[in-house]
N, C-alpha and C positions, 0 to 999 in steps of 0.2 A: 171293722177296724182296718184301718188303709195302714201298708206298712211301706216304708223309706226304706232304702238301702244300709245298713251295718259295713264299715269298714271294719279288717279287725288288724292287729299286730303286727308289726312287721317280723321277718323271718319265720311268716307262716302264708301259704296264699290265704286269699281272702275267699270265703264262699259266700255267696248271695243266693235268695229265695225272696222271689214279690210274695208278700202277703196282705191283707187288709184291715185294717182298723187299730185306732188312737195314734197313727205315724210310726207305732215303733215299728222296729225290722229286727229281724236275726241273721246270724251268720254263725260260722262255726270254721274252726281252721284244720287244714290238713297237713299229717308232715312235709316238711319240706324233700320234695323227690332227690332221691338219694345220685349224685353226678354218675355217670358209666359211658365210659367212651364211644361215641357215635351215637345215643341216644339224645334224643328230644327231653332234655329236662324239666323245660316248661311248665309243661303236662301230667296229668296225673297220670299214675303207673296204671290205673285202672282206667281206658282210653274211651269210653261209652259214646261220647257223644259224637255227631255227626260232623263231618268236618265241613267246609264250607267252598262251595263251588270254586272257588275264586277270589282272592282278598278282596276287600272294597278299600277305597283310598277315604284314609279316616281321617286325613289330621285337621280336617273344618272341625268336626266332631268332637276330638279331642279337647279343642281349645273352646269349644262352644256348642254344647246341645242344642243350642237355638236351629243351628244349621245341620240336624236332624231330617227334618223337613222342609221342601220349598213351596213358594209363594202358590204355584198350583195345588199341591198337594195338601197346604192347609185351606184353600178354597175347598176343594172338595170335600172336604172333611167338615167344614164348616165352621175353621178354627181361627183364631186373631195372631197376633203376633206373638211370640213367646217370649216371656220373661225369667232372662238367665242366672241363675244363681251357682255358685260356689257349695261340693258336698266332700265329705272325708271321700266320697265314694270316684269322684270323678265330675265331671260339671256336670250340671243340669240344667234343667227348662220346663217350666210350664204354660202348658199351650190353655187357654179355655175357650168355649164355645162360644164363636160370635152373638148369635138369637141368646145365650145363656151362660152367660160368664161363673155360673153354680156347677156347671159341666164343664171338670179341666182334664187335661192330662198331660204325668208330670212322665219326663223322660230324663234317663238317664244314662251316658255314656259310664262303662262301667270300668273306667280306666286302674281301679284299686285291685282287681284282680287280671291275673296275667292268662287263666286258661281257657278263656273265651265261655262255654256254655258247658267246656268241662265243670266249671267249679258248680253249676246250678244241677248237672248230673250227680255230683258227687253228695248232694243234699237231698234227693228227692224224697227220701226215705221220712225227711219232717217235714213234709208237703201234704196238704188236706186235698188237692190237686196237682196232675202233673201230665199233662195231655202235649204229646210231641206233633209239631206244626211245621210249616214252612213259609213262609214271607216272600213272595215273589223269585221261591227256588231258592232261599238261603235257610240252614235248619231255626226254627222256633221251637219254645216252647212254653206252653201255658203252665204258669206253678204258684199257688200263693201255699202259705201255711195255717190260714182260713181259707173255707170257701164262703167268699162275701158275694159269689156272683151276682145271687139274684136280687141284691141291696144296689146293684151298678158298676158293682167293683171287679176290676180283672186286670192281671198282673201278666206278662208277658217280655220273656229274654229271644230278641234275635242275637244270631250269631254273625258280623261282621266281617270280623276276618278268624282264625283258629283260635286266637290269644285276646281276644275282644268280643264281648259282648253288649247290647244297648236292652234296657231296662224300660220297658213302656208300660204305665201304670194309669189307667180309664177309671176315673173316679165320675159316675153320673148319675144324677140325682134325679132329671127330669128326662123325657121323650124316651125316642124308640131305644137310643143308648144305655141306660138305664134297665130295660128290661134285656138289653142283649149288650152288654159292656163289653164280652169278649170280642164278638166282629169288631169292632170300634178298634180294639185293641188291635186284629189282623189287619186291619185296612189301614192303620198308620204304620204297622210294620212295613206292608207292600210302598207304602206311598215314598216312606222312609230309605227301603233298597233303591229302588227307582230315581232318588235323588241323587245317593251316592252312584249309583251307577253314569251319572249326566243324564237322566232321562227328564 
C-alpha cells in the first residue's frame, strides 16, 4: 500500500511518516510547544533528530518540487521530467522512469509541517521501519508504517534545512529498482542535496 502525505489541523504541527499502499497516509499531531523566553519554539521539546549541516536554499522547492532534482541528476537516475502537482502537504512532483513510466517517484516538499525531520522522529514509534541515513551529509531517514519494500516500495524524509523536510517515495514495479526501491530512494536523495547545494 503506497502511502501520501496527511496534513493535519492547524494549531497543531503536522507529523508525517512515508508509508505504503492504497495512497492513504497518516499523521498524528503534537501539542503545540509551549513559548519560554530564548527558546526555539519551533521544535519539539523532545529534540532527537539530527540537525542539518547547513541550511540548503529552498525556496525553488517550496514553490515547485519539480525543482527537486536537475536535469543531470534525473539522467542519472534515469528519470523524465516531473509532473507538479498541488498537496495539503506542500507541493509535489512525480518523476517516472524514462525505459518505464510503471516506475515513478513521487516527492514531496513538506512545507505543512514546521520541524523539519523532528515531526517524522516524533512518530517513529508507528513505523513498521525506521532506519537513520544521510543524503550526501544531510540527516535521512528511511520510515514507512508498512514495510512494502520488497513489493518496490520505499519511503524516505531528508532533512533540508531544521524546519524543513523533503519526502521521497520510490514506487517500482519493474527492474533492479523494484527489488532494491530503498537505494533508488538514497540516490535521489543525494542527487537531490547536490542540486540544491548548485552542484
Amino acid at each position: 500500500m503506497n502511502r501520501r502525505l496527511l496534513a493535519v489541523p492547524a494549531l497543531a504541527f503536522a507529523v508525517l511518516a512515508v508509508a505504503g499502499c492504497s495512497g492513504q497516509t497518516r499523521g498524528t499531531a503534537n501539542p503545540a510547544a509551549t513559548a519560554e523566553s530564548g527558546s526555539e519554539t519551533s521544535r519539539s521539546a523532545a529534540d532527537s533528530a539530527p540537525r542539518v549541516p547547513e541550511p540548503l536554499n529552498t525556496a525553488n522547492i517550496t514553490s515547485d518540487a519539480c525543482n527537486t532534482i536537475n536535469a543531470a541528476g534525473r539522467s542519472t537516475l534515469g528519470l523524465g521530467d516531473g509532473t507538479p502537482r498541488s498537496t495539503g502537504n506542500g507541493p509535489s512532483c512525480t518523476f517516472q522512469e524514462a525505459a518505464d513510466p510503471g516506475n515513478q517517484i513521487d516527492v514531496t516538499t513538506v512545507t505543512a509541517n514546521k520541524n523539519g525531520l523532528q515531526d517524522v522522529y516524533d512518530t517513529k514509534a508507528n513505523d513498521a521501519y525506521f532506519g537513520e541515513s544521510q543524503a550526501y551529509g544531510y540527516p535521512a531517514v528511511y520510515a514507512a508504517a508498512l514495510d512494502d519494500r520488497k513489493n518496490g516500495k520505499c519511503g524516505l524524509f531528508v532533512g533540508v534545512t531544521n524546519e524543513l523536510a523533503v519526502n521521497i517515495l520510490v514506487q517500482y514495479d519493474h527492474g533492479a529498482g523494484a527489488s532494491d526501491p530503498c537505494s533508488v530512494a538514497g540516490k535521489f536523495g543525494e542527487a537531490m542535496i547536490q542540486t540544491l547545494m548548485g552542484g
